[in-house]
PDB file of N, H, CA, C and O in Angstrom:
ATOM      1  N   UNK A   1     -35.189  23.634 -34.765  1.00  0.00           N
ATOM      2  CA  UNK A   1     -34.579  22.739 -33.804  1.00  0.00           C
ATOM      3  C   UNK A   1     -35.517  22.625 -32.599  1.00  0.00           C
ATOM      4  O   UNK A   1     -36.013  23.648 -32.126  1.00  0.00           O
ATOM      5  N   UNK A   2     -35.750  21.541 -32.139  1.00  0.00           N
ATOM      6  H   UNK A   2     -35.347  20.711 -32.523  1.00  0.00           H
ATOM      7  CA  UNK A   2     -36.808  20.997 -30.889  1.00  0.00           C
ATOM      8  C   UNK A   2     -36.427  21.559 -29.854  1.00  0.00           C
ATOM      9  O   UNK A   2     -35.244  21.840 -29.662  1.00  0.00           O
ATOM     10  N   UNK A   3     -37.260  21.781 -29.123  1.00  0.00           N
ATOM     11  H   UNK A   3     -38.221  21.553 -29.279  1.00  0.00           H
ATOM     12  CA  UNK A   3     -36.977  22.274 -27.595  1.00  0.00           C
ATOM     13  C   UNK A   3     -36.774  21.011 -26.637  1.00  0.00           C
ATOM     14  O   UNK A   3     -37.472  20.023 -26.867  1.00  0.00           O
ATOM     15  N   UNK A   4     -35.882  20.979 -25.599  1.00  0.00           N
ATOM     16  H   UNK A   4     -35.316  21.782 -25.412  1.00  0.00           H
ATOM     17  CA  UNK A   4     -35.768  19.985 -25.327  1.00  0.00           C
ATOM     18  C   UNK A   4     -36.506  19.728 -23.988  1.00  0.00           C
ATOM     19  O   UNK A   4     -36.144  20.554 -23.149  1.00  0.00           O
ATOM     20  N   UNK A   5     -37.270  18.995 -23.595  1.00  0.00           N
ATOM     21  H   UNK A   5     -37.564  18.324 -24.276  1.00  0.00           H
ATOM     22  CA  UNK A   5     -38.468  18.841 -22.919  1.00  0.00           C
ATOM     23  C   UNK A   5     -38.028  18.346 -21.230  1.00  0.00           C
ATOM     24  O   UNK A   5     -38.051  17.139 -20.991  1.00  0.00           O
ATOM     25  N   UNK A   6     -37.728  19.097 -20.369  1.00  0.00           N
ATOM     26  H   UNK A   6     -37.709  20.077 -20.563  1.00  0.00           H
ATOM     27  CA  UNK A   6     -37.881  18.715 -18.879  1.00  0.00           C
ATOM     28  C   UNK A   6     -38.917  18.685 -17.945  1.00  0.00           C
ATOM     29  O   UNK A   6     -38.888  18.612 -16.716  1.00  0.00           O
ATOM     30  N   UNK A   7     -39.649  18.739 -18.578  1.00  0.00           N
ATOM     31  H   UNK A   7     -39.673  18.798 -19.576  1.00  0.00           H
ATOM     32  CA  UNK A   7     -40.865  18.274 -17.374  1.00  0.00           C
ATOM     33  C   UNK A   7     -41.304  17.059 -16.622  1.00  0.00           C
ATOM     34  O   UNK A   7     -41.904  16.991 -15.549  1.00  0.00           O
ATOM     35  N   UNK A   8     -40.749  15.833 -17.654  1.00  0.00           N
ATOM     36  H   UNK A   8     -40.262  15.888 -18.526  1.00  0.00           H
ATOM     37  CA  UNK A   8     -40.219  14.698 -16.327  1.00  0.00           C
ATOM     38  C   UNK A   8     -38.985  14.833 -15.949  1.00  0.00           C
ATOM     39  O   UNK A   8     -38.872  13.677 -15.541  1.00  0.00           O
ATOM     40  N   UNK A   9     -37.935  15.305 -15.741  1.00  0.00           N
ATOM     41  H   UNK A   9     -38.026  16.244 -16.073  1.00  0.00           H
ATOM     42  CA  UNK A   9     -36.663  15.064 -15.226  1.00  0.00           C
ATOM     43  C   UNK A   9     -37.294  14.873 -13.960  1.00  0.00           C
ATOM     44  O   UNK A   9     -37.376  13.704 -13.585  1.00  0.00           O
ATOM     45  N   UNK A  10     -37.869  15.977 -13.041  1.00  0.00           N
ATOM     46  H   UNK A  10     -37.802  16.927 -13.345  1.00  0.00           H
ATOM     47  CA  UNK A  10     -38.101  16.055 -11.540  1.00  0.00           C
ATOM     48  C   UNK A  10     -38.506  14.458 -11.186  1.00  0.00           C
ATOM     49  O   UNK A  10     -37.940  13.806 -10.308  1.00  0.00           O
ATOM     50  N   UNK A  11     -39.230  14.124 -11.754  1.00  0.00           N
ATOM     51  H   UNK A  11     -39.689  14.654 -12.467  1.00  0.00           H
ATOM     52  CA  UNK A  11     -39.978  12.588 -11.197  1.00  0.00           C
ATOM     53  C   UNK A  11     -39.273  11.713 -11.483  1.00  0.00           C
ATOM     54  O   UNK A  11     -39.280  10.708 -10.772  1.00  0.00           O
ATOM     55  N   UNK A  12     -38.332  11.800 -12.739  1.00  0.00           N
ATOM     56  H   UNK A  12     -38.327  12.617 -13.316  1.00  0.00           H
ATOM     57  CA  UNK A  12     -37.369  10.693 -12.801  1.00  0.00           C
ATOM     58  C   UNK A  12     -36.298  10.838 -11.844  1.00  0.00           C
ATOM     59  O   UNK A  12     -35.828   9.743 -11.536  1.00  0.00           O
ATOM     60  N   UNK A  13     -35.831  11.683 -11.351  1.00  0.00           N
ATOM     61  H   UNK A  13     -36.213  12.573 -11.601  1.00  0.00           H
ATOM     62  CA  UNK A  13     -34.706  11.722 -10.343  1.00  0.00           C
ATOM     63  C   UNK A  13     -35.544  11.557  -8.917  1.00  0.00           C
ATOM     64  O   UNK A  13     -34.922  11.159  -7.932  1.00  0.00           O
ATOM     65  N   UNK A  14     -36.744  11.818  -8.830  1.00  0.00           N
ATOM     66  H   UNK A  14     -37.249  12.142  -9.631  1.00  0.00           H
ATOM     67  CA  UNK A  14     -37.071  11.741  -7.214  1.00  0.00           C
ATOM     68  C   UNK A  14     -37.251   9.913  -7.213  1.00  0.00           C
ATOM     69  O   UNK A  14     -36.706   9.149  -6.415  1.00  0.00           O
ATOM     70  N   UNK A  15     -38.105   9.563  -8.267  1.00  0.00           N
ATOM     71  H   UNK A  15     -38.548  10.183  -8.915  1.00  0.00           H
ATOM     72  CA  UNK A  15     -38.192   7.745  -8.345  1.00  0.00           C
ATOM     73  C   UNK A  15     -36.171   7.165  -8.512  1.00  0.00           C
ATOM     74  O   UNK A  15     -35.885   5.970  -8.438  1.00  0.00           O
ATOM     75  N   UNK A  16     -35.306   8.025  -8.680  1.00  0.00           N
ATOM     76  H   UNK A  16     -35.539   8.996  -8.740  1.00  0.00           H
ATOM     77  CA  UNK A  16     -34.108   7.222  -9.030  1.00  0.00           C
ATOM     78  C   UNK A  16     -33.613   7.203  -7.835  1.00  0.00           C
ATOM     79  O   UNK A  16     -32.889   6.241  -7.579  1.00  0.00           O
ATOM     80  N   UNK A  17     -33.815   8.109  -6.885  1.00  0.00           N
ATOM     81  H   UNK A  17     -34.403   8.890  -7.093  1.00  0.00           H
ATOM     82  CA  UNK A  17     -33.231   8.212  -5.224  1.00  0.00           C
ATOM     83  C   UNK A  17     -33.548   7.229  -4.539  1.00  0.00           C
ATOM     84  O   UNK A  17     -32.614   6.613  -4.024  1.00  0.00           O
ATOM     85  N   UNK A  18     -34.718   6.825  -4.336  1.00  0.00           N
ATOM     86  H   UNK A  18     -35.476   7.325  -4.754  1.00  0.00           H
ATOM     87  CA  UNK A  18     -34.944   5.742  -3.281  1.00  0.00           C
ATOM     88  C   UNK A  18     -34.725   4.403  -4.169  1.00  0.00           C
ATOM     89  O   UNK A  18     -35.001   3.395  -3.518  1.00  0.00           O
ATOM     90  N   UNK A  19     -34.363   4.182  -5.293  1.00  0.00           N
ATOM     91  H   UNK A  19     -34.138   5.000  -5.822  1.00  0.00           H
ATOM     92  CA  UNK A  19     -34.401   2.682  -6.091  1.00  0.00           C
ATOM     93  C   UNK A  19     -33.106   2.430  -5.658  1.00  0.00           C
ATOM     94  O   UNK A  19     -32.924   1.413  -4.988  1.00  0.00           O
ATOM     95  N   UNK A  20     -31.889   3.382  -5.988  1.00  0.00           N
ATOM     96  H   UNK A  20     -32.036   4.208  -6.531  1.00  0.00           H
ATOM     97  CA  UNK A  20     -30.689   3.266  -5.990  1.00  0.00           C
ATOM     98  C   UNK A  20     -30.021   3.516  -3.857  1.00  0.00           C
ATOM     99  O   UNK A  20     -28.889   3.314  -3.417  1.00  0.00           O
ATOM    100  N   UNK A  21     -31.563   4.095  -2.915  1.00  0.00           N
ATOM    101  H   UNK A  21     -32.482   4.258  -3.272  1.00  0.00           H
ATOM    102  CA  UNK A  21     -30.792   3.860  -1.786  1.00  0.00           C
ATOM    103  C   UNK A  21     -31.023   2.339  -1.645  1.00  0.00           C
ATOM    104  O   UNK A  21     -30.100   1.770  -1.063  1.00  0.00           O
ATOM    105  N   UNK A  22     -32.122   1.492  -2.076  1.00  0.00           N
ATOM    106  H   UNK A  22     -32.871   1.955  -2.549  1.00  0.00           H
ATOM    107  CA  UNK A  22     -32.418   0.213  -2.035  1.00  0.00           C
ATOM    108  C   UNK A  22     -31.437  -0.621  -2.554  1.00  0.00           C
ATOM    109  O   UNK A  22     -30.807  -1.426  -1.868  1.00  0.00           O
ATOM    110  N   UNK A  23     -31.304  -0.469  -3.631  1.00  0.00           N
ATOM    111  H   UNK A  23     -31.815   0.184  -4.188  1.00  0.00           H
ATOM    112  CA  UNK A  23     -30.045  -0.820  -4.462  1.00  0.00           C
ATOM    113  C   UNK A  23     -29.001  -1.184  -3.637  1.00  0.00           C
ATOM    114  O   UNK A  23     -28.683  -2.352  -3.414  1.00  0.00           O
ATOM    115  N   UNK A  24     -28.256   0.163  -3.006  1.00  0.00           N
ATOM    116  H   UNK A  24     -28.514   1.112  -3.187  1.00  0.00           H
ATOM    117  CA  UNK A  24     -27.334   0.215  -2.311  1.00  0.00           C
ATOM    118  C   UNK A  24     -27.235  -0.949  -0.913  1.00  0.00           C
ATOM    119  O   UNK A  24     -26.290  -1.575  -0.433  1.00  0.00           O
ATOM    120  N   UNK A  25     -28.839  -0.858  -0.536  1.00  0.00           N
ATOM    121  H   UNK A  25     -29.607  -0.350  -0.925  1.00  0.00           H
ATOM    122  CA  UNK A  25     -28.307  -1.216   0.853  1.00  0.00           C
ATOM    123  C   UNK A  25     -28.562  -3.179   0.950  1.00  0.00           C
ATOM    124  O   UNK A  25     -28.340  -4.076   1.764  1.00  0.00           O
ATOM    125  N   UNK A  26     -29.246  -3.008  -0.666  1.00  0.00           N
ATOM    126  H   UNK A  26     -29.426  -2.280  -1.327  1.00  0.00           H
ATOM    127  CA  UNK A  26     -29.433  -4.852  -0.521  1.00  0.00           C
ATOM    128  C   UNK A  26     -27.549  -5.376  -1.173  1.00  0.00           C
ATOM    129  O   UNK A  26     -27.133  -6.513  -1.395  1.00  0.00           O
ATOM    130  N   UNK A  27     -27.026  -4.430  -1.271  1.00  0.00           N
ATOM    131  H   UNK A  27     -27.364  -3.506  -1.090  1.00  0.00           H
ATOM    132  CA  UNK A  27     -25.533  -4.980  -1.564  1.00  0.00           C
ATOM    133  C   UNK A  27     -24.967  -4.904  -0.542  1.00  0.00           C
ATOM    134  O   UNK A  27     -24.570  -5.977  -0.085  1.00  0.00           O
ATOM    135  N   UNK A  28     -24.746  -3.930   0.074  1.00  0.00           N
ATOM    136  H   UNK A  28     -25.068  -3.059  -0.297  1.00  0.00           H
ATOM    137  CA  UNK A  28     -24.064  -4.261   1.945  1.00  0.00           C
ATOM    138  C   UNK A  28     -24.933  -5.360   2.673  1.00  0.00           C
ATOM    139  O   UNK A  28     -24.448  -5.973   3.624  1.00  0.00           O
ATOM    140  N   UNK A  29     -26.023  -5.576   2.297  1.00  0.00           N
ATOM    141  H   UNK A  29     -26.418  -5.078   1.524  1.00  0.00           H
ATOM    142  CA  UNK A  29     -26.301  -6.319   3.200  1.00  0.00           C
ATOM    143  C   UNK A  29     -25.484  -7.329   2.993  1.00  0.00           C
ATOM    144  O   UNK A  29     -24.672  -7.477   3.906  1.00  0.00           O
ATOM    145  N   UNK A  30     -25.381  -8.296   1.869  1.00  0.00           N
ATOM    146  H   UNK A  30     -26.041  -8.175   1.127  1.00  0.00           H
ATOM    147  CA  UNK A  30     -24.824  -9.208   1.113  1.00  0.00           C
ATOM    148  C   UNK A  30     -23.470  -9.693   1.225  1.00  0.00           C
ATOM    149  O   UNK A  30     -22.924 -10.784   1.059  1.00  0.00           O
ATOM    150  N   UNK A  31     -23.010  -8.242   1.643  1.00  0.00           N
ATOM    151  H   UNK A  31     -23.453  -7.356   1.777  1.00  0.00           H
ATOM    152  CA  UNK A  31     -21.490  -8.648   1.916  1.00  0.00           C
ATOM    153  C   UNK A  31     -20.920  -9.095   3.015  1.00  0.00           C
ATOM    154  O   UNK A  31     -21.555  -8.898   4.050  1.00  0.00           O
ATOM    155  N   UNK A  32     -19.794  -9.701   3.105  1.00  0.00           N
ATOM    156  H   UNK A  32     -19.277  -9.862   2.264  1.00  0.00           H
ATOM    157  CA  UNK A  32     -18.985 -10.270   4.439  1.00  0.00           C
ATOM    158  C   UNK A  32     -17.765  -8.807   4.839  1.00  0.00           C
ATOM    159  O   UNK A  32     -16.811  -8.321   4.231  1.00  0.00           O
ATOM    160  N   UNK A  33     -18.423  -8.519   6.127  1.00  0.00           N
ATOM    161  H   UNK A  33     -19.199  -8.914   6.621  1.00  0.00           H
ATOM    162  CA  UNK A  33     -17.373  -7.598   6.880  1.00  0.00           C
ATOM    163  C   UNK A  33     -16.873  -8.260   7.702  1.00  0.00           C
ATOM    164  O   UNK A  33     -17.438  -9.277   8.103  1.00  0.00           O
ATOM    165  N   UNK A  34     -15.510  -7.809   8.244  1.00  0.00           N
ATOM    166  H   UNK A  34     -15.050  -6.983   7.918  1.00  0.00           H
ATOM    167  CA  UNK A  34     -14.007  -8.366   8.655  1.00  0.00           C
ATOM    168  C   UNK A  34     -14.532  -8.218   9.947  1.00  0.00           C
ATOM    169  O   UNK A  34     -15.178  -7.282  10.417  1.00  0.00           O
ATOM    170  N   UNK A  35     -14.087  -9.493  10.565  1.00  0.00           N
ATOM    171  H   UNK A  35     -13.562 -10.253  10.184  1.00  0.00           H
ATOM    172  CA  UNK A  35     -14.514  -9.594  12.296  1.00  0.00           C
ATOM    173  C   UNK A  35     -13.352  -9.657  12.984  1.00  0.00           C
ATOM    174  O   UNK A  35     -12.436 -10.340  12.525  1.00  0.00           O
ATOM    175  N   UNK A  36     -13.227  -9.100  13.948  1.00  0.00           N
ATOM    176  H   UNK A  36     -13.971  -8.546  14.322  1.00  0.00           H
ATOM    177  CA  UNK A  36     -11.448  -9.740  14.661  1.00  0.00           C
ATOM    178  C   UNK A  36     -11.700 -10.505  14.864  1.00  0.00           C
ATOM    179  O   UNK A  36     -12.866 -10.899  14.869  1.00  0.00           O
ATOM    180  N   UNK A  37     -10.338 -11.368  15.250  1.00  0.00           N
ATOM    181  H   UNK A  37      -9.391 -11.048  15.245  1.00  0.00           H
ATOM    182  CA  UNK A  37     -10.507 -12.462  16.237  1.00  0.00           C
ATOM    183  C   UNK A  37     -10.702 -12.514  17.381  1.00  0.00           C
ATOM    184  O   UNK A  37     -10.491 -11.413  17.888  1.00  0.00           O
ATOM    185  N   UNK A  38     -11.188 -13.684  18.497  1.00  0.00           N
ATOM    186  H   UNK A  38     -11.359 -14.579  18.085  1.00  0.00           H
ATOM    187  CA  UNK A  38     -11.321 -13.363  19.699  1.00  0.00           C
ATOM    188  C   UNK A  38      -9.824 -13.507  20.299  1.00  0.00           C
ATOM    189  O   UNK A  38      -8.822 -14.036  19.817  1.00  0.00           O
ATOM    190  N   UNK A  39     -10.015 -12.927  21.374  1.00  0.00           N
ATOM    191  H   UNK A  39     -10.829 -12.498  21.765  1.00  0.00           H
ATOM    192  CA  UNK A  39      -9.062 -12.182  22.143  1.00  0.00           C
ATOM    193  C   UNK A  39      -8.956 -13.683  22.970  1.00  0.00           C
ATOM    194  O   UNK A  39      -9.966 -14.362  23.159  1.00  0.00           O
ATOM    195  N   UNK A  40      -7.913 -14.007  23.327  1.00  0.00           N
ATOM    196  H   UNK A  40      -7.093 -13.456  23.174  1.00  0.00           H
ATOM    197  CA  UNK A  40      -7.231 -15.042  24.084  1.00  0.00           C
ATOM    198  C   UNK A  40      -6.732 -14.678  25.306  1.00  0.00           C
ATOM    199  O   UNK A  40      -6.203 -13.566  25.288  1.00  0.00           O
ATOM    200  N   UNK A  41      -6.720 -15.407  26.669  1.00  0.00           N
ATOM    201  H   UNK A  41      -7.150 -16.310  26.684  1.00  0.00           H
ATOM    202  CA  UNK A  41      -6.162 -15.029  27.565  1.00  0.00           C
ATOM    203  C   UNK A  41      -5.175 -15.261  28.404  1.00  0.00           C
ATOM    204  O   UNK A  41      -5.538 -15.747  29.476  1.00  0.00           O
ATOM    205  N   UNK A  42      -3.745 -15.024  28.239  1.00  0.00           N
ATOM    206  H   UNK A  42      -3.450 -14.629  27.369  1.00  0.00           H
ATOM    207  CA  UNK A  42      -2.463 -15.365  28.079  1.00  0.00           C
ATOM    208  C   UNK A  42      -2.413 -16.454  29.299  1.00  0.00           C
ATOM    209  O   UNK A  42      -1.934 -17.586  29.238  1.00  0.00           O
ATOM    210  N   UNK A  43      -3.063 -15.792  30.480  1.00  0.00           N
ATOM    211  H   UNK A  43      -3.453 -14.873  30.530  1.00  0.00           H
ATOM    212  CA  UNK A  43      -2.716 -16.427  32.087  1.00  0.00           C
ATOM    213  C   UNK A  43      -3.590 -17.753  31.848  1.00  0.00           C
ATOM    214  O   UNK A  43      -2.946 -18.704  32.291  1.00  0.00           O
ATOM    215  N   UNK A  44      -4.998 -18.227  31.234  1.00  0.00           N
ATOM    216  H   UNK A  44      -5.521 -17.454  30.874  1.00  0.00           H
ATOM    217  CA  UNK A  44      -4.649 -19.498  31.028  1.00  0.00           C
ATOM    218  C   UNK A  44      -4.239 -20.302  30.197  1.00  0.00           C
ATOM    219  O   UNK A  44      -4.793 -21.401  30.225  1.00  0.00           O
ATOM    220  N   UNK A  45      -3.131 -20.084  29.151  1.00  0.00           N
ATOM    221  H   UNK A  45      -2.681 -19.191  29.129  1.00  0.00           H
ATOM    222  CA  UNK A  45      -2.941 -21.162  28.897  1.00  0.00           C
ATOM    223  C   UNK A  45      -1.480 -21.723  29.955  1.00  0.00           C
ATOM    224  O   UNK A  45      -0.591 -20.980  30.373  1.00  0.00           O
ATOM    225  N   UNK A  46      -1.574 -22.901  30.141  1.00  0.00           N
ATOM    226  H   UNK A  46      -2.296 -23.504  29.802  1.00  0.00           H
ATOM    227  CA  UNK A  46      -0.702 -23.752  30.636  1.00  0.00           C
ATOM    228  C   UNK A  46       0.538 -23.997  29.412  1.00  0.00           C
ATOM    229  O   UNK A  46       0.450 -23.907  28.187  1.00  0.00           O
ATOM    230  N   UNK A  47       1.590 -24.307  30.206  1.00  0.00           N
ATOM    231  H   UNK A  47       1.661 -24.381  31.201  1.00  0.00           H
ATOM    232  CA  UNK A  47       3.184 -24.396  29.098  1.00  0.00           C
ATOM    233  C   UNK A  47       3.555 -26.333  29.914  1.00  0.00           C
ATOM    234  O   UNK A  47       3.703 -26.653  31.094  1.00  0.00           O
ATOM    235  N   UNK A  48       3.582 -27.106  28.770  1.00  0.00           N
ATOM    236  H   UNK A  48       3.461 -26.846  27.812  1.00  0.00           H
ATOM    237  CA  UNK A  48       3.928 -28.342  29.156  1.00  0.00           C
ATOM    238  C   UNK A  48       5.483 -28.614  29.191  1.00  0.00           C
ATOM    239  O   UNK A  48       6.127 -29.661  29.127  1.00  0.00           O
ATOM    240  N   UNK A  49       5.844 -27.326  29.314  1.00  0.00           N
ATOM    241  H   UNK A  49       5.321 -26.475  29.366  1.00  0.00           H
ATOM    242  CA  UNK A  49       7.855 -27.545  29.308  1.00  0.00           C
ATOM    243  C   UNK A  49       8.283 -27.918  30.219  1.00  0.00           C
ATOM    244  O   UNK A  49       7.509 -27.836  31.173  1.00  0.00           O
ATOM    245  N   UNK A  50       9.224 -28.330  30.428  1.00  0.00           N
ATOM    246  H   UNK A  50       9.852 -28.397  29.652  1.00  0.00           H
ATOM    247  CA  UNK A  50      10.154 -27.968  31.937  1.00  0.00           C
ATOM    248  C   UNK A  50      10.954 -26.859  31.938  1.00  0.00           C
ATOM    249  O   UNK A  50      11.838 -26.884  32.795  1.00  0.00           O
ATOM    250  N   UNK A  51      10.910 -25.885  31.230  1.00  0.00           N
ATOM    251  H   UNK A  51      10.192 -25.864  30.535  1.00  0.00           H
ATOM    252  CA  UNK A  51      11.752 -25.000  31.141  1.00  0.00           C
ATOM    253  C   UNK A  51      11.188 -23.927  31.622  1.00  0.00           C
ATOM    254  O   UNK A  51      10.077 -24.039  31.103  1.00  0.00           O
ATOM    255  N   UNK A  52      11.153 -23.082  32.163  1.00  0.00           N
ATOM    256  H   UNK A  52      12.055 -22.991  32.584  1.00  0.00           H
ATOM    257  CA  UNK A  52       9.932 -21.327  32.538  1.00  0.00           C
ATOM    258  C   UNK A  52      10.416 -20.796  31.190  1.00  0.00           C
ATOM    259  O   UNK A  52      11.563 -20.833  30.745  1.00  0.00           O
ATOM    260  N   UNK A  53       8.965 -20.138  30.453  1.00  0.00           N
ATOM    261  H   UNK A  53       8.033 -20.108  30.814  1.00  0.00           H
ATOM    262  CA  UNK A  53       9.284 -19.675  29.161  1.00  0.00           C
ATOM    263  C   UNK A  53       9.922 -18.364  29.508  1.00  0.00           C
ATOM    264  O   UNK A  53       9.181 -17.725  30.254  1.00  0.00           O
ATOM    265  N   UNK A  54      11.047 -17.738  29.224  1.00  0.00           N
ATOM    266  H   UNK A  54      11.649 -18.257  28.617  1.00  0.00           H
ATOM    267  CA  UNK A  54      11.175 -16.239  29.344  1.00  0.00           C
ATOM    268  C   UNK A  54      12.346 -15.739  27.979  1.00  0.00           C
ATOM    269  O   UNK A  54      12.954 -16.566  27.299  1.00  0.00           O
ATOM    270  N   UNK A  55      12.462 -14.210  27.804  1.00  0.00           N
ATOM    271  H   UNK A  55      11.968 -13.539  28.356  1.00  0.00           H
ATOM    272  CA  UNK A  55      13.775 -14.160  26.935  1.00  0.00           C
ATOM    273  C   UNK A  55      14.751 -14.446  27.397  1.00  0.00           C
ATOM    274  O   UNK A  55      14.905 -14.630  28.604  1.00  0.00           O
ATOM    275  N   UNK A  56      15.586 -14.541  26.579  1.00  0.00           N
ATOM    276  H   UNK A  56      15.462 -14.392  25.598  1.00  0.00           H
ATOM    277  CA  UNK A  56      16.699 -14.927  26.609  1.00  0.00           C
ATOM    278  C   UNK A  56      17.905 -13.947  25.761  1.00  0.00           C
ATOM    279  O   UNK A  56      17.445 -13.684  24.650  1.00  0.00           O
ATOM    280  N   UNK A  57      18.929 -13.496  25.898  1.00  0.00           N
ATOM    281  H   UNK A  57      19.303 -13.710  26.801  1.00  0.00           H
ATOM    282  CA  UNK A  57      19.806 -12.339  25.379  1.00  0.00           C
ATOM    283  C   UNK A  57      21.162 -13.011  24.538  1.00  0.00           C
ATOM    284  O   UNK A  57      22.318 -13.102  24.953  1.00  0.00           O
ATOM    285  N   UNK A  58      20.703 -13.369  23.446  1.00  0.00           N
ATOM    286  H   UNK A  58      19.764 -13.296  23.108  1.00  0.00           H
ATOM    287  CA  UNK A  58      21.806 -13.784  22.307  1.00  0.00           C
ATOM    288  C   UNK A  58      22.723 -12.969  22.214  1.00  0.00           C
ATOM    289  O   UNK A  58      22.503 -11.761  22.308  1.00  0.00           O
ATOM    290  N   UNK A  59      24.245 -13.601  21.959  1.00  0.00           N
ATOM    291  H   UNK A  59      24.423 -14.582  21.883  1.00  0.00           H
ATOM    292  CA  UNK A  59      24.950 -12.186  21.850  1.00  0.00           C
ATOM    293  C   UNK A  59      25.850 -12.470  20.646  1.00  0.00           C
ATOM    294  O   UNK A  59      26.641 -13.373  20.920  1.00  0.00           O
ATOM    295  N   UNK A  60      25.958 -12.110  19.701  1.00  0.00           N
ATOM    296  H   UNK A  60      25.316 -11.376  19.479  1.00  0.00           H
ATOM    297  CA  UNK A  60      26.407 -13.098  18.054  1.00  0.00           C
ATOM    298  C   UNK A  60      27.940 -12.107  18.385  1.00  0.00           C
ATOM    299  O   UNK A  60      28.055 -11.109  19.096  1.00  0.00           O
ATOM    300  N   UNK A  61      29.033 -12.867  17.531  1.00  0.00           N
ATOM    301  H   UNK A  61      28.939 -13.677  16.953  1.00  0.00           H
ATOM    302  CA  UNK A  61      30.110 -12.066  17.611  1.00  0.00           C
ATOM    303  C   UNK A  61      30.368 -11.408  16.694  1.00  0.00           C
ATOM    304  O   UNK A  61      31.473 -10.866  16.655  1.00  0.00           O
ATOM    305  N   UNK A  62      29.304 -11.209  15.497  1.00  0.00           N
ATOM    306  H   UNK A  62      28.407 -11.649  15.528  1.00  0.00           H
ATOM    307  CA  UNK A  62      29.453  -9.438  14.876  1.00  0.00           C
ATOM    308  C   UNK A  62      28.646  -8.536  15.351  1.00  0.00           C
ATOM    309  O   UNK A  62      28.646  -7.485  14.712  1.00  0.00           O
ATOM    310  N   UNK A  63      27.518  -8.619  16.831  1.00  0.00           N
ATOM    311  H   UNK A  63      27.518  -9.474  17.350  1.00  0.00           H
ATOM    312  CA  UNK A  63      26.941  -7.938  17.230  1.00  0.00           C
ATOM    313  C   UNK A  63      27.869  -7.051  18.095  1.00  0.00           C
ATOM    314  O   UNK A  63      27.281  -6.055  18.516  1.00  0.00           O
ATOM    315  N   UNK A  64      29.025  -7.140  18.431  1.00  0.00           N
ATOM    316  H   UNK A  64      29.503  -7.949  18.090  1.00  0.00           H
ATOM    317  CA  UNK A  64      29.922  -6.652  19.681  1.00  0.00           C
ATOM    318  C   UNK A  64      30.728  -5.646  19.057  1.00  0.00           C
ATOM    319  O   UNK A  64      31.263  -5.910  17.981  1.00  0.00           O
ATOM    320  N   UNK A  65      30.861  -4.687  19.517  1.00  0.00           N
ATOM    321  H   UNK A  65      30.426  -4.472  20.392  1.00  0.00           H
ATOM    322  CA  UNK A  65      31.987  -3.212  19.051  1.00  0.00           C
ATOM    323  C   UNK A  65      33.121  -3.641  18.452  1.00  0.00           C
ATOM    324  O   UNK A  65      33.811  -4.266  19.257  1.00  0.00           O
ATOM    325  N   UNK A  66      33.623  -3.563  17.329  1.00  0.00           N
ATOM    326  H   UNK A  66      33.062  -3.055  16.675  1.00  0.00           H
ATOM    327  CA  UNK A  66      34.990  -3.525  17.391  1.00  0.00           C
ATOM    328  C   UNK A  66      35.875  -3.376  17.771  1.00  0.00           C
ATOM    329  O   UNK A  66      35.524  -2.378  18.402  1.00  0.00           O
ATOM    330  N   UNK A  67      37.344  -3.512  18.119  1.00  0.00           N
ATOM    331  H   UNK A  67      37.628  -4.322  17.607  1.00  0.00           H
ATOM    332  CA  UNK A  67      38.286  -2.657  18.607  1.00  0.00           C
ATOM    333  C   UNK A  67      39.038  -2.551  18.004  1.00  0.00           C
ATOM    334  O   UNK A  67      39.972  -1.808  18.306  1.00  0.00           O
TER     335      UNK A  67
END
């Protein structure tokens, strides 16, 4: 039965490290990462109502205690 021969393993794994960090990094480059959105700034926008926007306190009549 043959002996099984490692004397290239070392060079094949040191040449497989840098192919596969290359590998790696021409695929991130490639990809689309998630951007937020920009941030808006409440005080200018203008409200064309006549009304002042504010809450308002609904009060439903199965929201109320029983008696």
């Amino acid at each position: 039965m043959p002996q099984l021969d490692t004397s290239t393993w070392f060079t094949t794994i040191m040449t497989m490290l840098p192919t596969l960090y290359l590998i790696m990094q021409l695929k991130l480059l490639n990809t689309n990462h998630y951007q937020p959105p920009l941030t808006k700034n409440s005080n200018l926008q203008s409200h064309n109502t006549h009304w002042q926007p504010k809450w308002t306190k609904t009060c439903l009549p199965l929201s109320q205690p029983q008696q």
